[in-house]
TORDREN-938100 format. One line per field, with one value per residue (C-alpha): residue number from 1; residue in one letter; x, y negated, z negated. Coordinates in pm, 1 decimal, m for minus. Each point is the difference from the previous one (the first is absolute). Last residue first. Layout:
# residues N
k	(NUM/...)
r	(A/...)
X	(X/...)
Y	(Y/...)
Z	(Z/...)
# end
This chain:
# residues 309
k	(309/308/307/306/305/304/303/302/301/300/299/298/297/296/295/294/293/292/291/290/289/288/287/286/285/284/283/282/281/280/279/278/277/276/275/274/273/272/271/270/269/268/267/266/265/264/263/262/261/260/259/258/257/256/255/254/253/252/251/250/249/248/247/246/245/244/243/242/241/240/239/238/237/236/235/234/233/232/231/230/229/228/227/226/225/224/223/222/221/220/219/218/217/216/215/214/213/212/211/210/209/208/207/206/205/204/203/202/201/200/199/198/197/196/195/194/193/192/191/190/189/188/187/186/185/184/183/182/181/180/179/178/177/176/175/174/173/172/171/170/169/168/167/166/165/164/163/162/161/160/159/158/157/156/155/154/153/152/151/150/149/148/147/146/145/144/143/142/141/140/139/138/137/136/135/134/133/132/131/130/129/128/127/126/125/124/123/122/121/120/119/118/117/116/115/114/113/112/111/110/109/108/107/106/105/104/103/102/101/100/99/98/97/96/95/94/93/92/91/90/89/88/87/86/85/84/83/82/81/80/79/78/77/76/75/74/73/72/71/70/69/68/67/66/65/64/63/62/61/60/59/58/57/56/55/54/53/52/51/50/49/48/47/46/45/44/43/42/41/40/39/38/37/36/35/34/33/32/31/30/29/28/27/26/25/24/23/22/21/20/19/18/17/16/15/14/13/12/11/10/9/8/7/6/5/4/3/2/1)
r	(X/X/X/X/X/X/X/X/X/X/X/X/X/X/X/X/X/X/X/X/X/X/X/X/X/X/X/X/X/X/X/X/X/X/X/X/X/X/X/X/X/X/X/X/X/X/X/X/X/X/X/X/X/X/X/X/X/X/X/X/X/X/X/X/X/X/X/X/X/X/X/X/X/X/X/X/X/X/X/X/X/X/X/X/X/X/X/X/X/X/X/X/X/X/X/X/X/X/X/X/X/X/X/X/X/X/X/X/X/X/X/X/X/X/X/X/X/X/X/X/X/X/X/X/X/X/X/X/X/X/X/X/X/X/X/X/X/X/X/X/X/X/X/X/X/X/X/X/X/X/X/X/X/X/X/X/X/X/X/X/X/X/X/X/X/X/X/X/X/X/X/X/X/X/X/X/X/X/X/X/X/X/X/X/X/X/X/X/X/X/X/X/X/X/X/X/X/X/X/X/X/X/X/X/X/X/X/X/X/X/X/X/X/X/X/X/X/X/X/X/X/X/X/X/X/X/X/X/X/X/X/X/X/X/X/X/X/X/X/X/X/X/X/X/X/X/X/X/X/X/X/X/X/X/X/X/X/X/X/X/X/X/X/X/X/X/X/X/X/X/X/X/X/X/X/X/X/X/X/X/X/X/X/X/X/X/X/X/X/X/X/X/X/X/X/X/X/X/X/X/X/X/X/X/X/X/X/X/X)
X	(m229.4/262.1/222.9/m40.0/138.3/294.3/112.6/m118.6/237.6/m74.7/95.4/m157.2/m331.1/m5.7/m103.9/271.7/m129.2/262.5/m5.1/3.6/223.1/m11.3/380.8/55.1/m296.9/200.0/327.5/m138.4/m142.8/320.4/210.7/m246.5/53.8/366.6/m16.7/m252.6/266.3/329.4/m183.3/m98.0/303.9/294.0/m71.6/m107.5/307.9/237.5/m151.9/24.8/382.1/65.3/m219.2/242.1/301.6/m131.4/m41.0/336.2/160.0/m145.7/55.8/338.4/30.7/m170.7/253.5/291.9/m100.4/m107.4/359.2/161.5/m134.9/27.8/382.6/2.2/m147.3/m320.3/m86.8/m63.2/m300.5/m131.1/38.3/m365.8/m157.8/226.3/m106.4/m386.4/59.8/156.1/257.2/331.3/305.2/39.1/91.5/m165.1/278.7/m126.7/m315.3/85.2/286.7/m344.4/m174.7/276.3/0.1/m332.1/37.8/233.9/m166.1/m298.6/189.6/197.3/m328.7/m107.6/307.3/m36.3/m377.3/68.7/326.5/m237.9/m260.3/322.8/103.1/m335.2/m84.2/94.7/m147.1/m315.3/m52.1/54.2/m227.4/m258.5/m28.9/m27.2/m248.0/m187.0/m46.4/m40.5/m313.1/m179.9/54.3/m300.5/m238.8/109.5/m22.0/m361.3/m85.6/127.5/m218.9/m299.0/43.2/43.9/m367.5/m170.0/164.4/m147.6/m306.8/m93.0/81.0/m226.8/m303.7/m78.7/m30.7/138.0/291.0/m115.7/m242.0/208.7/357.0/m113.6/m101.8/331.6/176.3/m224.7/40.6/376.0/31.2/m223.7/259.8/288.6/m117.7/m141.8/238.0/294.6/5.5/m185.5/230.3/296.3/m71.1/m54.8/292.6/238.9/m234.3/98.3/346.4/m65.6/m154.4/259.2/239.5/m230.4/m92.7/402.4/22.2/m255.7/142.1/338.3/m160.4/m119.4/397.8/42.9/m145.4/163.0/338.9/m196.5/m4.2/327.1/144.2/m195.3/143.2/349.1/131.6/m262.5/265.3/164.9/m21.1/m315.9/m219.9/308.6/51.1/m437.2/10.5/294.6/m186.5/m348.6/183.1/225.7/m296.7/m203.6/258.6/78.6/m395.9/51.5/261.9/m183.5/m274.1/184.4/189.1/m387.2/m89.8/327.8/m93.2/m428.0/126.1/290.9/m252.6/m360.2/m132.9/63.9/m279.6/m283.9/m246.1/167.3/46.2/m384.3/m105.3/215.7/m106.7/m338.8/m162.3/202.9/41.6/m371.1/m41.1/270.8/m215.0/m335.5/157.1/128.0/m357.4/m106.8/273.8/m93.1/m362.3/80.5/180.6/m218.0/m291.0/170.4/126.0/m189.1/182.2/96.2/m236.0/158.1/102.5/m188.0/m27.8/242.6/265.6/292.3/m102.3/m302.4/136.6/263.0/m322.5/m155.9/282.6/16.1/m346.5/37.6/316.4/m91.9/m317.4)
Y	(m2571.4/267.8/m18.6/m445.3/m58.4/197.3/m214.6/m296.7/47.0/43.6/m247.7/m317.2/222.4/92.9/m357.1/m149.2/m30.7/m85.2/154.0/m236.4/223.1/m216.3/m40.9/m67.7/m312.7/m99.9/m33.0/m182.8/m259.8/10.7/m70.4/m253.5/m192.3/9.9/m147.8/m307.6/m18.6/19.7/m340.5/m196.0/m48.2/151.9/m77.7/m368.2/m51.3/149.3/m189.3/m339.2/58.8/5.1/m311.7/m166.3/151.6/m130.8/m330.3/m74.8/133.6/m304.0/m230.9/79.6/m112.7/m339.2/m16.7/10.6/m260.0/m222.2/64.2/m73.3/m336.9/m47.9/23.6/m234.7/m231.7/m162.1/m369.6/m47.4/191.9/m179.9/m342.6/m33.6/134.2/m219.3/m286.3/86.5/19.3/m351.9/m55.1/146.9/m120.6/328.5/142.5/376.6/243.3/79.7/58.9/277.0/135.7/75.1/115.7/281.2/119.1/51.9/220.1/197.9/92.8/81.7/196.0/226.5/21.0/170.9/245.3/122.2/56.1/176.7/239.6/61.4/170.5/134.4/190.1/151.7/142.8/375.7/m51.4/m142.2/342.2/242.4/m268.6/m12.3/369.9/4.3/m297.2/211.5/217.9/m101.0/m135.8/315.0/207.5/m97.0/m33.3/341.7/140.1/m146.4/148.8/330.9/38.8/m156.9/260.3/266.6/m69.2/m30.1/327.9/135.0/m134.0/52.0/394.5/19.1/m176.8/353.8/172.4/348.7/m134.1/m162.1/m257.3/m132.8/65.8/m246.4/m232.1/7.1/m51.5/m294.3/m135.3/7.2/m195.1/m245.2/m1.9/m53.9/m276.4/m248.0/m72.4/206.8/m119.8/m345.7/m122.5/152.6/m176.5/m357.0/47.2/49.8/m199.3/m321.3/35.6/109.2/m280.0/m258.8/165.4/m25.9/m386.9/m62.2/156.6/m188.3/m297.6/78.5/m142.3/m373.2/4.1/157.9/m340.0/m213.1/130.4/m33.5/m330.5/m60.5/178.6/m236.7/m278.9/72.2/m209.6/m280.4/m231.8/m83.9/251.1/m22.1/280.2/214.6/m59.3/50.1/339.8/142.2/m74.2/182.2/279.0/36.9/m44.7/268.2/244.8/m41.9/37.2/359.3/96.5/m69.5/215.9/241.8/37.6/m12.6/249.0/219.9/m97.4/71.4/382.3/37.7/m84.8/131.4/142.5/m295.6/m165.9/146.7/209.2/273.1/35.8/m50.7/222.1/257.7/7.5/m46.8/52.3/313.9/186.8/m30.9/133.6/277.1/55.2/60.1/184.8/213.6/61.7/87.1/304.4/123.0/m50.4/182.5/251.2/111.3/89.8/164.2/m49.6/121.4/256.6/m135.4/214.4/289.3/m70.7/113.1/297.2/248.6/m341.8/198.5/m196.6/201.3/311.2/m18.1/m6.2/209.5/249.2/m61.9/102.7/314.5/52.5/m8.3/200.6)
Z	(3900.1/m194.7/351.1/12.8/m324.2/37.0/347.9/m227.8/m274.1/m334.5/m256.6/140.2/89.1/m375.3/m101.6/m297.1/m368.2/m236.0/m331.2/m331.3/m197.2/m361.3/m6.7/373.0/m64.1/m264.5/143.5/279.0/m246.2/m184.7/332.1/100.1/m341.9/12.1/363.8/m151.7/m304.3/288.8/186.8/m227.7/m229.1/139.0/370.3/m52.0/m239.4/252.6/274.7/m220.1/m48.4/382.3/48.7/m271.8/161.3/300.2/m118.4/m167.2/274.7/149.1/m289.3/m11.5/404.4/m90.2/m350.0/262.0/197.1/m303.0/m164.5/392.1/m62.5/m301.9/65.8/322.1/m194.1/m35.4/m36.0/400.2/m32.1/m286.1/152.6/109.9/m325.7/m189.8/198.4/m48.0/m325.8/m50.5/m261.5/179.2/m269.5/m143.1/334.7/24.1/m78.5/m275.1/51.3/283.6/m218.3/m241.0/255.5/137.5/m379.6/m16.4/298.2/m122.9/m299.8/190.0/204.6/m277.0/m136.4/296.5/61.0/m343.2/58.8/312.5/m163.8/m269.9/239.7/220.4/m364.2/m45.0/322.3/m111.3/m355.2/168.6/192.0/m327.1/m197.6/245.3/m7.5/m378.6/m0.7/216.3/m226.6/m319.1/212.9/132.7/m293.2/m212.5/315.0/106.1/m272.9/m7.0/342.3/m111.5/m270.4/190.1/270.4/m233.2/m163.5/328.3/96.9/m317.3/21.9/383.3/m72.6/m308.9/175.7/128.9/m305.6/m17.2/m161.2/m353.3/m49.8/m289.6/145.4/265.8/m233.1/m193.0/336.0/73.7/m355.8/40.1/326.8/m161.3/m322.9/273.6/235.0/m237.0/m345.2/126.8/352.1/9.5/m330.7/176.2/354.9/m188.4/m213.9/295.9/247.3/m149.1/36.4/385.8/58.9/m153.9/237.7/298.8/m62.3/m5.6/315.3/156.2/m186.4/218.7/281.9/m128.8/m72.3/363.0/152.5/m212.7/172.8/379.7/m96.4/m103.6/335.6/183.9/m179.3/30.8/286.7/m85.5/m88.9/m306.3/m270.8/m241.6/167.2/m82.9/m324.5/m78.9/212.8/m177.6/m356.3/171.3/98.8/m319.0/m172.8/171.9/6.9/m392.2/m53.0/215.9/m230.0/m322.9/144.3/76.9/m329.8/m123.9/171.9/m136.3/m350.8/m3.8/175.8/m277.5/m253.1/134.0/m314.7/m184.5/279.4/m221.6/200.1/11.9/m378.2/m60.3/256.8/m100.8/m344.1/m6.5/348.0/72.7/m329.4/10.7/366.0/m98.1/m296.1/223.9/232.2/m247.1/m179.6/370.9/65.8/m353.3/69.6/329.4/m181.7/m268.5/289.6/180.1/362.3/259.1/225.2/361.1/250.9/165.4/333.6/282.9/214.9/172.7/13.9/m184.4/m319.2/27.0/124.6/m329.1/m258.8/181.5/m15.7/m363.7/m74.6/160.9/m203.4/m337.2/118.9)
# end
């Protein structure tokens, strides 16, 4: 008899007939199964919540945004200081390249904007995870335990349940990181983003300088405005000269390391967070097994197709 019932058993799995039904849990373990739902749901919005919420649980994250952040307000002064020398040299040599300097200063507030973002979403993201996303995620598993396997809303439940899991891991993790990538990419860059700001107060400096050997070699005994204004050009030497010159071509390089430096921002603070995002997304949607449907005519050829027609 033994081994009747074991043949069966194997023809079954073998594809003779159809699977055995999944045996119903008992009765002691789905309230078991439930009651730890319900303290992992507790555990949850209490303690986790509260300590994810808080930004102290974010340290190293809260100090590398705001080294970014302190380097992106460096950018934009050093932008906005080179700007101001140069719109004060004589002639209108560097003006363009002035304006187009304010104009990345009004561009590095997008990246500023994205930093301060992501702060906020740190606590925001860990209060929504722990104190939302998790304890629903456990009642729908509990529920499911309660009506048990046979039911038919069972199924829907428990995917339901692991979706929301992963969805607020997801949320939790999403942030560290892409700071963490940003880091790795900003840490390569780092020395040419100091080398710009160096090269930008050096500029500034310089061109204060050029206006001051400007004033002074104005004659003293030139009263009229309108006279000074006429014999300014004739007031400059040879050596401010060749200073102004040479602060026009700084001011270029200037520029595109400043345009250089705003790509790298761009890229490490909205860019890599949107890419880390995907990548979790698609990660997810591996995790849960969402199949693909795809029309059997694409798989089988048509020659095929047309013999079982």
């Amino acid at each position: 008899m033994d081994d009747e019932k074991s043949m069966v058993k194997t023809d079954q799995w073998l594809g003779h007939g159809a699977p055995p039904e999944p045996e119903e849990r008992s009765t002691t373990m789905r309230l078991l199964l439930v009651v730890a739902a319900a303290a992992v749901a507790l555990v949850s919005f209490f303690v986790l919540g509260k300590h994810f919420s808080q930004p102290q649980a974010y340290g190293s994250v809260i100090a590398s945004l705001d080294a970014k952040k302190d380097t992106v307000m460096n950018l934009v002064g050093a932008s906005t200081g080179s700007s101001a020398a140069i719109t004060v040299l004589p002639g209108d040599v560097g003006t363009p390249i002035a304006e187009k300097l304010i104009d990345l200063s009004s561009d590095f507030m997008i990246v500023l904007a994205a930093i301060y973002l992501e702060k906020y979403l740190l606590t925001v993201l860990g209060f929504v995870s722990f104190r939302v996303l998790v304890p629903v995620s456990c009642a729908f598993y509990a529920a499911a335990q309660a009506f048990g396997r046979r039911s038919s809303t069972t199924p829907v439940l428990t995917h339901l349940a692991s979706k929301l899991l992963l969805f607020a891991i997801t949320m939790v993790l999403v942030v560290p990181c892409s700071v963490f990538v940003s880091d790795m990419i900003e840490r390569t860059y780092k020395e040419s983003i100091d080398q710009t700001i160096a090269i930008a107060e050096q500029t500034q400096e310089e061109a204060e300088a050029v206006m001051e050997d400007v004033t002074n070699a104005q004659e003293p005994a030139t009263t009229n405005i309108w006279e000074t204004i006429a014999q300014l050009p004739d007031t400059f030497s040879s050596s401010v000269t060749e200073t102004v010159n040479g602060l026009t071509e700084e001011a270029q390089s200037s520029l595109k390391n400043f345009i250089e430096a705003l790509a790298v921002m761009l890229v490490t603070s909205c860019v890599i967070p949107l890419l880390v995002l995907v990548f979790f997304v698609w990660l997810m949607r591996v995790i849960l097994g969402i199949n693909i449907d795809v029309p059997a005519g694409v798989l089988v050829p048509r020659s095929v197709g047309r013999r079982f027609r």
